[in-house]
N, C-alpha and C positions, 0 to 999 in steps of 0.2 A: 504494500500500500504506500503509495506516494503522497507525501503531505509536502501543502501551497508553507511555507518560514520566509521570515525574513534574517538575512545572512550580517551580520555588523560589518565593521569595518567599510573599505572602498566600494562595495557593493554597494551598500546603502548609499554612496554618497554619488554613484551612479545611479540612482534608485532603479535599483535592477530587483526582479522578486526571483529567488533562488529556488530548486523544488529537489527534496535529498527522499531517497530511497532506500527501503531498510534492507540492512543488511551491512553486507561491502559499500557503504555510499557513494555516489556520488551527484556534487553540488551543482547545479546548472543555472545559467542565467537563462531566464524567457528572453533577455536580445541576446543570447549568443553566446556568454561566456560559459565552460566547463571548470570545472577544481575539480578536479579528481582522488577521492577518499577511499583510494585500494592498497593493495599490497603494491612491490616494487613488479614493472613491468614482466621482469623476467618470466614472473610464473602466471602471467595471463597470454595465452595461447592467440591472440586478435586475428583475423582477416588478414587486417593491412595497419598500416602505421596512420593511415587516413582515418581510421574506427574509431582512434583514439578523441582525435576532438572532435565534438558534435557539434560544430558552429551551426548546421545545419540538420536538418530533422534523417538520424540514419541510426543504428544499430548500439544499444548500451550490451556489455559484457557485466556480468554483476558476481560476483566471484565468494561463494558461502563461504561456514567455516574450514568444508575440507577442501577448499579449495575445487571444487569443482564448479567448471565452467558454463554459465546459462546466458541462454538469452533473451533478451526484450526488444520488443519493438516498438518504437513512440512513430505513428502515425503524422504526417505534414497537418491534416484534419485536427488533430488532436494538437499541437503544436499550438497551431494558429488560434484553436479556441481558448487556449491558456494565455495567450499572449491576449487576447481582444479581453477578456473578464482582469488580467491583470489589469488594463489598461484604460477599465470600465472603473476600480477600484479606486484606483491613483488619482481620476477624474473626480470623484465622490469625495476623497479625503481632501485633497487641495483644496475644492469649493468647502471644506467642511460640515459633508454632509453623510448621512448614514445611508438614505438610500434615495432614488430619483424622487423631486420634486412631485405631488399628485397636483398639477395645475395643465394648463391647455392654453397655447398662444394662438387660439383661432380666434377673430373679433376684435385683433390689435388695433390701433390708428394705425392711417396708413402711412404716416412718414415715420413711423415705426420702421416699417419693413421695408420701406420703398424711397426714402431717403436716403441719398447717396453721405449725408453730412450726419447724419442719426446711425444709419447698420454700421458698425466696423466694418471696415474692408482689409481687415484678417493685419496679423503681425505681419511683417514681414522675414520670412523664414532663414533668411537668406545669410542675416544679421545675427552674431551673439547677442543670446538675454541681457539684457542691464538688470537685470533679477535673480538674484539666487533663492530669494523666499521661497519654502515647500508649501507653503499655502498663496493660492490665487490673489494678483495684487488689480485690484480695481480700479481703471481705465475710463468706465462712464457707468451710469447708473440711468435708469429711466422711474420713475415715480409716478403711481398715478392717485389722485383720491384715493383714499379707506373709504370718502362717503359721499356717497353723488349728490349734489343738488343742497347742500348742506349749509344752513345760517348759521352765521357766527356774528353778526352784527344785532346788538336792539336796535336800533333805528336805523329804518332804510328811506331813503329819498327818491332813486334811481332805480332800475331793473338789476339787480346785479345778485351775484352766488358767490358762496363762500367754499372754497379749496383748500379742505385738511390736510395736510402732509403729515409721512411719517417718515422721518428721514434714515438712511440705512446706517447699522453702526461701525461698518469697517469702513469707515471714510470719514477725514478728520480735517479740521478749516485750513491746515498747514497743507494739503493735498488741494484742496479744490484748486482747482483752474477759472473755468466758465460756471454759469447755470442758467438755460431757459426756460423760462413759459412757458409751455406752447397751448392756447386756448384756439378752437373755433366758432365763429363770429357768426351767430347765425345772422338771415336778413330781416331787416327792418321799412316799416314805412317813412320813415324819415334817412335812407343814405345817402339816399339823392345830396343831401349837404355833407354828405363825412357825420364819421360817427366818433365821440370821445372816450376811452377807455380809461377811467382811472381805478391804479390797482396799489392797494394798500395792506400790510402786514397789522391781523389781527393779534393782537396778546393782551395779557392782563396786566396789571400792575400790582397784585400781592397773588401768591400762593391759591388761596380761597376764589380767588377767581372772580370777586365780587366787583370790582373797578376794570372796564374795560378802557383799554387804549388802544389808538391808531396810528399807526406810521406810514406815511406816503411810500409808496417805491416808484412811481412811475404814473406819467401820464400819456398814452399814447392816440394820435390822433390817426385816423385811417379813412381812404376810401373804397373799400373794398365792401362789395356788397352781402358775400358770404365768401369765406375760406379761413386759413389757416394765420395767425398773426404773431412773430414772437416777442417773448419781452424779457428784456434783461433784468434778473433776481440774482446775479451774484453776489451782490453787497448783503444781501436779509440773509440768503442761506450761508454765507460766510458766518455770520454772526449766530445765528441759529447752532453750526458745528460748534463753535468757539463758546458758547454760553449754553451748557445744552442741560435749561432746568426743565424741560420739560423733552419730553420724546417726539409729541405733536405739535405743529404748527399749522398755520393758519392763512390761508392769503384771499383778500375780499377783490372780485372784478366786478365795478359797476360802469354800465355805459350812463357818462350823465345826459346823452344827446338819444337816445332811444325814446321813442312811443310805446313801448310796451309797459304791460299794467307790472308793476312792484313783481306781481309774484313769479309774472314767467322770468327764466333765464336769459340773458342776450347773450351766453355757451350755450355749446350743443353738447350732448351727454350721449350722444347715439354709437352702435360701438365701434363704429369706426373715426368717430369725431371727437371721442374721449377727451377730456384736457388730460396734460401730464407736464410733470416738470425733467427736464435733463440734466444732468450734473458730470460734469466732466473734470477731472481729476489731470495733474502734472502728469503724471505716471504716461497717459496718452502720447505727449510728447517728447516722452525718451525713445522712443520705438525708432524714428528715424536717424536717431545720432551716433550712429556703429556701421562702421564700413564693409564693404562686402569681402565676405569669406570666400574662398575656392572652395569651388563642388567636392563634394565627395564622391568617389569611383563606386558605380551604382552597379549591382550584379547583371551582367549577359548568361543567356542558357546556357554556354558553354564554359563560364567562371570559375575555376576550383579554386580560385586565393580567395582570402577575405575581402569579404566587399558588402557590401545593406542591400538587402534586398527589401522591397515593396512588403508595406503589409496596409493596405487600405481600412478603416473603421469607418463604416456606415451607418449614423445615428438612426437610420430610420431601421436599417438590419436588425438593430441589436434595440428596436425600440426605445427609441430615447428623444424621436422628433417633435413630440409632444410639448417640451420643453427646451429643449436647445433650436436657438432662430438658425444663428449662426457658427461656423459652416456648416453644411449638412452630410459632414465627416470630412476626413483628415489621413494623410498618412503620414503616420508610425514608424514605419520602415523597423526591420532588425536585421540583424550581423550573422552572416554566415561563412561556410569555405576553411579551408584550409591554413592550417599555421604549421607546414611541416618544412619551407624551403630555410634554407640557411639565415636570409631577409628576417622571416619571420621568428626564428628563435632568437636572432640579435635584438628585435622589438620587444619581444615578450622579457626581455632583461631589465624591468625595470622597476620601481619602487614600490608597484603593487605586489610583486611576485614576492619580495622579501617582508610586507607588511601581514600575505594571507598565508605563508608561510608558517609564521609566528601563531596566528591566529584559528590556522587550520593544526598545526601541532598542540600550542597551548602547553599543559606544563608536563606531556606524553613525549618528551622528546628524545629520551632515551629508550622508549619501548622498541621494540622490533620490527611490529608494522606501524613504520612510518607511514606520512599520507604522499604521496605524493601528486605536484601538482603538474598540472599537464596544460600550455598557453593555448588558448583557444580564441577563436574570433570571439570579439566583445565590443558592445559601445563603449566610445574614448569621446565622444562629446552629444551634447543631446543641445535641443530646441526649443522654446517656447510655442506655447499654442494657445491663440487666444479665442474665448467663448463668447457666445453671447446666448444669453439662458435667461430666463422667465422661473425664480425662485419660488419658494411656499408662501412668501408675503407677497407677491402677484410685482414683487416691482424686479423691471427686467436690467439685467447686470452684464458689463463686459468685463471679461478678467481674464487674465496672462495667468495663465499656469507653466511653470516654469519644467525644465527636462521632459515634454512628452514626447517629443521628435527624435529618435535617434540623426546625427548629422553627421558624423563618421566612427570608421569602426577600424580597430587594428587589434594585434594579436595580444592577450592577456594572461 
């Protein structure tokens, strides 16, 4: 029986998941690295000297007490689905979450999804992470109401709705960047002259809530008959992050130039016309400032050396479109082929070799069956990969998750 561990040391810091087999072990990376927990080679009888590293999906020897020799077979099938639920995992723990989200992004506004300045248009891959964090670092957030249609003002003058916010908590006033609006404007019989939008931050003035106050943020004048209108609140939700006595916030839109009676809306709440607020974070802006890397040499059908091969995740495959906007998957890529030419053992000479050494012996170093370790194709640098997902609290998140790309691979 094979049990999914996690392996300490350089593994981990590869975040590689390692899977050991009982008996004679040994330890395998899901992208491609082997450590080998057997007797010294002499008394295993192998194929070929190629059997030895499994960079790629082929033949384990597992060698009992009396040394007699068995074999196993791990299936490419069976490979690839250890590698997609690792990989499903890693995704889950980064966002800090236990299992997918039970929410649905059908009914979103539509510059939601069709905004070219709203969707990410993905990291760029190509670039080392400015991110070592293991947890996902927040890029934009989109917010919308907890409560449609909702008064926060006693005296009203004007047609206007009040816009509860609930602001997310891994985002902090020394992060924000930008933050918009964005309300749509239904029509009016009076646009024929333009219409006045004035929007003000509702709050209290003690704890108990009993003294309301009002603070301007903006007054915006428009001629637009109905559509989409934005409005600058970076200065309120700055202050909001920076003083944050309460979790909810508040922002009142009244048009003072509107014919309509006090209680309709002059927003639309329909679900494609949602109000929402965007918030956009520095973090966004590091993504272009790292130079481009050289490719890494990707596997041919005919490749026996180490090289990444393709491993494609399709959210909608593995059920998960539900909630993730954007992409609608991603490749992975893992490490395979051979570490047997001379190149490759001179590679595999290096600081990992003597740290899993240490770690694979421990304080067994005198025993008889040493472990011996055997270099194997392995990821040597990884990628970020950025999401864009619709959370349990319905507000939708962009974030960098750091190492899920394999981006090259040499012998370990």
């Amino acid at each position: 029986m094979c049990h999914l561990v996690y392996v300490v040391g350089f593994v981990l810091a590869l975040s590689s998941q390692t899977w050991i087999c009982s008996g004679n072990s040994r330890t395998r990376s899901l992208f491609g690295a082997t450590f080998d927990a057997r007797p010294p080679a002499s008394t295993i009888n192998a194929d070929s000297a190629s059997e030895l590293c499994l960079g790629c999906s082929q033949k384990y020897f597992e060698v009992d007490q009396d040394h007699v020799q068995q074999r196993y077979t791990v299936t490419e099938e069976e490979l690839t689905a250890l590698r997609i639920e690792y990989i499903k995992n890693q995704i889950l723990k980064k966002l800090r979450l236990k299992t997918k989200p039970n929410v649905s992004i059908a009914n979103l506004p539509k510059p939601v999804t069709e905004d070219e300045n709203l969707v990410p248009r993905g990291y760029d891959q190509s670039t080392p992470s400015p991110f070592d964090d293991y947890y996902g670092r927040t890029t934009q957030a989109i917010v919308f109401p907890y409560e449609e249609q909702a008064r926060c003002m006693k005296k009203v003058r004007h047609p206007s709705v009040c816009l509860p916010f609930q602001l997310p908590s891994d985002i902090h006033a020394i992060d924000l960047s930008t933050a918009e609006l964005w309300i749509y404007k239904e029509p009016d019989e009076l646009d024929g002259n333009g219409q006045t939008f004035v929007v003000t931050e509702v709050a209290h003035w003690d704890t108990k809530k009993s003294f309301q106050k009002t603070t301007p943020i903006a007054i915006h004048h428009t001629n637009l008959t109905e559509g989409w209108i934005k409005i600058d609140v970076a200065q309120v939700i700055r202050n909001w992050l920076d003083y944050q006595d309460s979790p909810i916030h508040a922002i009142n839109v009244a048009c003072k130039t509107c014919a309509k009676e006090l209680k309709n809306s002059p927003v639309s709440f329909k679900n494609q016309h949602k109000p929402f607020l965007v918030i956009y974070t520095h973090s966004q802006q590091k993504q272009l400032a790292y130079r481009r890397q050289k490719r890494n040499t990707n596997c041919s059908p005919n490749m026996n050396e180490c090289c990444r091969e393709s491993l494609y995740v399709s959210f909608a495959d593995i059920g998960w479109d539900d909630w993730i906007i954007q992409p609608a998957g991603y490749n992975a890529y893992f490490c395979r082929g051979s570490c047997n030419t001379v190149a490759s053992v001179t590679l595999s000479a290096t600081q990992h070799s003597s740290i899993m050494q240490k770690v694979l012996h421990g304080p067994n170093r005198n025993n008889v069956r040493k472990l011996e370790l055997t270099p194997c194709c392995a990821a040597t640098k990884f990628q970020p990969l950025q999401l864009f997902y619709m959370g349990n609290n319905k507000t939708l998140t962009s974030k960098v998750l750091s190492n899920m790309i394999v981006e090259t691979c040499g012998c370990m």
